[in-house]
C-alpha positions in Angstrom: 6.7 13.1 -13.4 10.0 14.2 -12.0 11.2 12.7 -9.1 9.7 14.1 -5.7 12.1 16.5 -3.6 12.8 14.9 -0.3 12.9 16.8 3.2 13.8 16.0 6.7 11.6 14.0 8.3 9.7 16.3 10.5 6.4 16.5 12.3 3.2 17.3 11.2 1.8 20.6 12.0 -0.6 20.3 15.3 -4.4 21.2 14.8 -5.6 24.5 16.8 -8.1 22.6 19.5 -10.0 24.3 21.9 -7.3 23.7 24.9 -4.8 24.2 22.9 -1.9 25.3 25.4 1.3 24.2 23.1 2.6 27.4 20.5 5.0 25.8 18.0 7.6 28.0 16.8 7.8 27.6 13.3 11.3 29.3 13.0 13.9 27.0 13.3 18.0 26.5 12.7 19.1 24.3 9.4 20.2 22.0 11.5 17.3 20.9 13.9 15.2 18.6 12.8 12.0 19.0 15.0 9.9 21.8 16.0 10.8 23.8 19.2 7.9 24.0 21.4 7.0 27.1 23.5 5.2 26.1 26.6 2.7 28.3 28.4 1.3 28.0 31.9 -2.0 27.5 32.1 -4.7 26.4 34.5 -5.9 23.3 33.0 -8.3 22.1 35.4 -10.5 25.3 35.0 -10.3 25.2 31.0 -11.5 21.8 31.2 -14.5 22.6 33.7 -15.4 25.4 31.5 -15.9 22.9 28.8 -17.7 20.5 30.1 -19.8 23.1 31.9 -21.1 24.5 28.1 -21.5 21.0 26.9 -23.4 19.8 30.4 -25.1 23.1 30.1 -26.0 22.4 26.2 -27.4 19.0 26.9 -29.8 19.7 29.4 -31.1 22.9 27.2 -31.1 20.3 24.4 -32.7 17.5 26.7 -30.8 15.1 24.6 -28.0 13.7 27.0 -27.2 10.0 26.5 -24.6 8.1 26.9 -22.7 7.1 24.2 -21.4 3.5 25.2 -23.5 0.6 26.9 -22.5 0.2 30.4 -21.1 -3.5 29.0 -18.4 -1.2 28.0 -17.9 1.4 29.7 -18.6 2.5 33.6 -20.8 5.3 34.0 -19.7 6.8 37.1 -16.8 9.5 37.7 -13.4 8.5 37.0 -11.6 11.2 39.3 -12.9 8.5 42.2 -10.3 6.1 40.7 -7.8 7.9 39.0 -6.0 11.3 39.3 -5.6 12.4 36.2 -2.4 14.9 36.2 -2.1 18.1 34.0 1.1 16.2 32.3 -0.3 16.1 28.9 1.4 13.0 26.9 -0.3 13.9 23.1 -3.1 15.3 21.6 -5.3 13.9 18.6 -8.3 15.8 17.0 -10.9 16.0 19.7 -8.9 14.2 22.7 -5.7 14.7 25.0 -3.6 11.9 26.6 -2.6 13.2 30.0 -0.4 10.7 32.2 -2.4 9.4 35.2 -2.0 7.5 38.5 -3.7 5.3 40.5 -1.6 4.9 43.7 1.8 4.3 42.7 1.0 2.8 39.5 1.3 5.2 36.1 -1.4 5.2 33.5 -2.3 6.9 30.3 -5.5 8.1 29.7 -7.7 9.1 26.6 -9.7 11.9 27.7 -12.2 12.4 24.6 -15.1 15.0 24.1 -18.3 14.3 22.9 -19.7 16.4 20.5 -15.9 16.4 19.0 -14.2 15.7 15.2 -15.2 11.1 16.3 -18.6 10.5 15.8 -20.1 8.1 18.4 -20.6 5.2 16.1 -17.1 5.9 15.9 -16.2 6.1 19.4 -18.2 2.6 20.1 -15.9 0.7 17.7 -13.1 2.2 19.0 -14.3 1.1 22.4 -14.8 -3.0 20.8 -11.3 -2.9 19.6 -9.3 -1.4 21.8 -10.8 -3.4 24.4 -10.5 -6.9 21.5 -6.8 -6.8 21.4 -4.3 -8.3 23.5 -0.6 -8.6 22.1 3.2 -7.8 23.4 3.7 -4.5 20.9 0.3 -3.2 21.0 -0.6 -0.7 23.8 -3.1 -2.6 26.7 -6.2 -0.9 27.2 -7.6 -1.8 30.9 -11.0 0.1 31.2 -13.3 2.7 30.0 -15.4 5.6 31.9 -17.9 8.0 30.6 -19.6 11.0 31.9 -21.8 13.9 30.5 -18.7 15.3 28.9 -16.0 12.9 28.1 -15.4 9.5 27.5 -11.6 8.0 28.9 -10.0 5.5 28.4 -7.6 3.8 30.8 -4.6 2.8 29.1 -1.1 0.9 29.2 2.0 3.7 29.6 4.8 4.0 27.1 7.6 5.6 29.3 10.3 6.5 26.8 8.7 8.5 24.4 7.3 7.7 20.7 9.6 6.3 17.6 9.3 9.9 15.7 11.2 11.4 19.0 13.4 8.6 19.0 14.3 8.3 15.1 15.0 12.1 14.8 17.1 11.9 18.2 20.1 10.3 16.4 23.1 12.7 15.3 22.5 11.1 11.6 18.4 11.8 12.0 18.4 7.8 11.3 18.7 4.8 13.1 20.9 1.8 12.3 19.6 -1.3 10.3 19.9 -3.4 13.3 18.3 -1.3 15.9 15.9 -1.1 12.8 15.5 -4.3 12.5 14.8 -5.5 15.7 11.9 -2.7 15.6 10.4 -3.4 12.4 10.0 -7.2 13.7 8.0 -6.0 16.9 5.8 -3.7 13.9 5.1 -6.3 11.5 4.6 -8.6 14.7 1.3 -6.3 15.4 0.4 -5.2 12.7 0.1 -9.2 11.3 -1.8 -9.6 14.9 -4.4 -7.3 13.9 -5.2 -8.3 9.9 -5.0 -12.7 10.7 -5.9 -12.5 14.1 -8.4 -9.7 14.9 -9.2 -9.1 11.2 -8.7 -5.3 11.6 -7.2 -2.4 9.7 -5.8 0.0 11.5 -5.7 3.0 9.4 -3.5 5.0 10.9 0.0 3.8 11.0 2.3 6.6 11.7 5.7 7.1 13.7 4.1 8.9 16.3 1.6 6.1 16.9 4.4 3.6 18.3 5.3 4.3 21.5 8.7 2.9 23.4 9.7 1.4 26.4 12.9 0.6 27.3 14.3 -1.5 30.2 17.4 -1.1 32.5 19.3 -3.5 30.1 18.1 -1.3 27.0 16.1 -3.9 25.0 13.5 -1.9 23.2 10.1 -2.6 23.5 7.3 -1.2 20.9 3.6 -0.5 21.1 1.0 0.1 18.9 -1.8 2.7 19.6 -4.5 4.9 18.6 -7.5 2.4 17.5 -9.6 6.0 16.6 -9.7 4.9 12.7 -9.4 1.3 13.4 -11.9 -1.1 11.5 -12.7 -4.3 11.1 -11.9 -6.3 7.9 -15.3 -6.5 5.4 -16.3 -10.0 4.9 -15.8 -11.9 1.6 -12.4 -9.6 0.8 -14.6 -6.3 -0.2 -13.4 -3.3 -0.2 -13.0 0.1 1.5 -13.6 3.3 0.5 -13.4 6.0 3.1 -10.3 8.1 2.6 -9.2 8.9 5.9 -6.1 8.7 8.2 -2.6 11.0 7.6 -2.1 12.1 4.2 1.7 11.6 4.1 0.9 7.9 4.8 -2.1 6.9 2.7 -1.4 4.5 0.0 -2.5 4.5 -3.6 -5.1 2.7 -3.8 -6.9 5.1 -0.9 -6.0 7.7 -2.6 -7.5 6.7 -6.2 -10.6 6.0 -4.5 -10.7 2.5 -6.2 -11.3 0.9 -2.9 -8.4 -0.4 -0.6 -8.1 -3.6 2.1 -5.2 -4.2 4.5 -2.3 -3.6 2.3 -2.8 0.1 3.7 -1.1 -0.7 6.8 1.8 -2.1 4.9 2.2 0.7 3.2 2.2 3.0 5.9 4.9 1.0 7.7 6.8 1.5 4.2 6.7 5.2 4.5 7.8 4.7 8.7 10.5 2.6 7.5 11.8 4.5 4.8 12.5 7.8 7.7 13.6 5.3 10.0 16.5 4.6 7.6 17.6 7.8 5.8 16.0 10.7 8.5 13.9 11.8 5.2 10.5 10.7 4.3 9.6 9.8 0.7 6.6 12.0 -0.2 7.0 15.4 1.6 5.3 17.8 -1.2 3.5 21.1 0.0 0.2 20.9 -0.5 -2.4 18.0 -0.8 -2.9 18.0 -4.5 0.7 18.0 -5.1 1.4 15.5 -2.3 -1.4 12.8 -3.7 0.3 13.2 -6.9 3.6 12.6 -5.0 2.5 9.6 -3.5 1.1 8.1 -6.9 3.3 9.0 -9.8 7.0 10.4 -8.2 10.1 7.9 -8.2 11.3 7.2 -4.7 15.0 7.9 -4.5 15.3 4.1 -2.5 19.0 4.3 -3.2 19.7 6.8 -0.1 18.9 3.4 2.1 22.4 2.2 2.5 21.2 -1.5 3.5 21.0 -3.3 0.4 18.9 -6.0 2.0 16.5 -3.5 3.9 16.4 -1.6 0.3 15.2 -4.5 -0.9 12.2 -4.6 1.8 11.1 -1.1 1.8 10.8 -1.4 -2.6 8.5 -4.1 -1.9 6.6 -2.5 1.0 6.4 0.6 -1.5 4.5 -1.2 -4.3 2.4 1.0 -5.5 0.5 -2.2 -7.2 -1.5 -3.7 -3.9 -1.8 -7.1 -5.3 2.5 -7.5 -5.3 3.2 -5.4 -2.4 4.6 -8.0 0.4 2.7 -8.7 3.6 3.5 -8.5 7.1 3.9 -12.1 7.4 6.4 -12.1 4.2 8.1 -9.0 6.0 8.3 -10.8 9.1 10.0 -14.0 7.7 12.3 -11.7 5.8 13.3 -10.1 8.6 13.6 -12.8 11.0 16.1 -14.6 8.7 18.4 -11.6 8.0 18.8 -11.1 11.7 19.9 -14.7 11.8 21.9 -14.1 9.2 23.6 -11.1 10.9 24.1 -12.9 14.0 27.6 -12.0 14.4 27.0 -8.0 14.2 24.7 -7.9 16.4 26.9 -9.5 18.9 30.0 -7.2 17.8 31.8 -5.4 20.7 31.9 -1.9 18.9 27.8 -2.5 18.0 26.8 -3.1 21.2 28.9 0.0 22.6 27.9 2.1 20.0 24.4 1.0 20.5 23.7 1.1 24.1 25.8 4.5 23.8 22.5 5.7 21.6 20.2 4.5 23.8 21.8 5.5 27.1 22.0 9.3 25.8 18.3 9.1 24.4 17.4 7.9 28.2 18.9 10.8 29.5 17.2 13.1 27.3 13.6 11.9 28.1 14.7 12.2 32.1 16.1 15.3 31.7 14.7 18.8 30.5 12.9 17.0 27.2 11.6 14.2 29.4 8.2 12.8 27.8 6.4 14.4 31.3 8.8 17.7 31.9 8.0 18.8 28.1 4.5 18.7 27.8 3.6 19.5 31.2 0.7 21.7 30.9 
């Protein structure tokens, strides 16, 4: 096969929901890197009563309204008591929004999710166990769960400065530098090793998008993990997995050969995040899903764009298309940890640090300004 065409590292395509209220432009200049997005005014509170009216409405035709999670798990009782939810909407998945949320002064995000969506409610109860299961610096917190005839929410931990997509295709360059790299790909392989030794789950869904930032006043970045919605626990006795499922442009081999697949799908995935991280491209960008699977499996990965020798290195070996040789987040980690030693020095360079906390001072005052994470998607 010849070797795949690469393209900017851009975002997936949104799926049409019911309240929708985002238009994406698809035209846009040779040198942007990201989607402009057209926002319309809306009223957001009415759409959504509208919606739950039909599905209250539905159920009690239907006599068949239950609720979906025990009461061990989630509180059946309005959440609007609690919380006010705002009409700043902070992402979108299949058959759930994220809007931002407060309870006094205190910010939250919540996972507003309707039943009778694309997740089925077996899987909306393990996503329930998991989220609720993990505890760990770099993976999102998730403090409590409500249900009523329409939705189910879930009350999570807020990631203030935006996601690592927004963040990688910020940079001038479309790339980030092997440091600030580094230090982020520690805090990945941190959770992601947290979740297969620890918690003995897969999580399925590894994606820029799904790591969200904070960063503090001295601008130390902070990462976190989310979306559990294809999350699942590990099979016992090593077997194997089946179920083809999560973003295309991330699945690995194995998944898509259907010969069956364990946690070595994560490290993957982090092998494709990685890759973008470091050259502002992403390795398999075909049109089409036939020609992307065939990307993924048989195209040669142009690894001599990354212009770190040693993270080259890394991302070959995370990029195995053989599972049984590709390294492991405890492998990464070690890697990792003892190239930073190694680079002690640069990390502690005058011109780094100035160049560095340049970048991150100007990507601060993006998200605070007119594409702040709240002003953008305001609804």
């Amino acid at each position: 096969m010849g070797q795949c065409n690469l393209c900017k590292f851009s975002s997936e395509e949104k799926d049409k929901e019911k309240f929708q209220t985002l238009i994406t432009d698809l035209e846009q200049s040779p040198e942007s890197r990201t989607k402009k997005p057209i926002i319309k005014e809306i009223d957001l509170d009415q759409r959504l009563n509208t919606l739950a009216s039909e599905i209250s409405q539905k159920n009690t035709l239907n006599n068949s309204f239950s609720y979906i999670l025990p009461e061990s798990i989630s509180k059946h009782e309005n959440i609007k008591n609690k919380y006010q939810i705002t009409s700043t909407l902070l992402g979108r998945g299949g058959s759930s929004n994220i809007f931002l949320s407060l309870k006094g002064s205190e910010k939250f995000a919540i996972k507003q999710i309707i039943k009778g969506g694309v997740a089925k409610p077996e899987e909306l109860l393990r996503e329930a166990n998991i989220s609720l299961l993990l505890d760990h610096n770099y993976i999102i917190k998730y403090y409590e769960i409500y249900e009523d005839y329409s939705f189910i929410y879930f009350v999570m931990e807020l990631g203030e400065s935006g996601d690592l997509f927004e963040f990688i295709t910020f940079s001038e360059q479309g790339c980030l530098s092997s440091e600030i790299t580094i230090d982020i790909l520690i805090q990945i392989f941190e959770a992601v090793d947290y979740l297969h030794y620890t918690k003995q789950i897969i999580h399925r869904d590894i994606k820029a998008e799904n790591f969200v930032l904070n960063i503090d006043e001295y601008n130390n970045i902070t990462i976190k993990l989310i979306d559990f919605g294809l999350a699942i626990e590990k099979p016992p006795n090593d077997e194997k997995l089946y179920e083809i499922i999560g973003t295309r442009k991330y699945q690995s081999p194995e998944m898509i050969c259907g010969y069956g697949y364990g946690e070595k799908v994560d490290e993957w995935a982090i092998g494709v995040v990685m890759f973008s991280m470091l050259t502002g491209y992403e390795p398999f960008r075909r049109t089409g899903q036939f020609k992307l699977e065939e990307s993924i499996l048989y195209d040669g990965i142009n690894f001599e764009i990354i212009p770190d020798a040693d993270l080259r290195m890394l991302n070959e070996r995370l990029l195995d298309r053989n599972e049984s040789s590709r390294i492991s987040c405890k492998e990464a980690l070690t890697y990792l940890k003892n190239l930073k030693l190694m680079r002690e020095s640069l990390y502690n360079d005058e011109l780094y640090l100035y160049q560095r906390n340049l970048f991150i001072e100007s990507y601060k005052k993006m998200l605070s300004q007119k594409f702040s994470i709240y002003q953008r998607n305001t609804l």
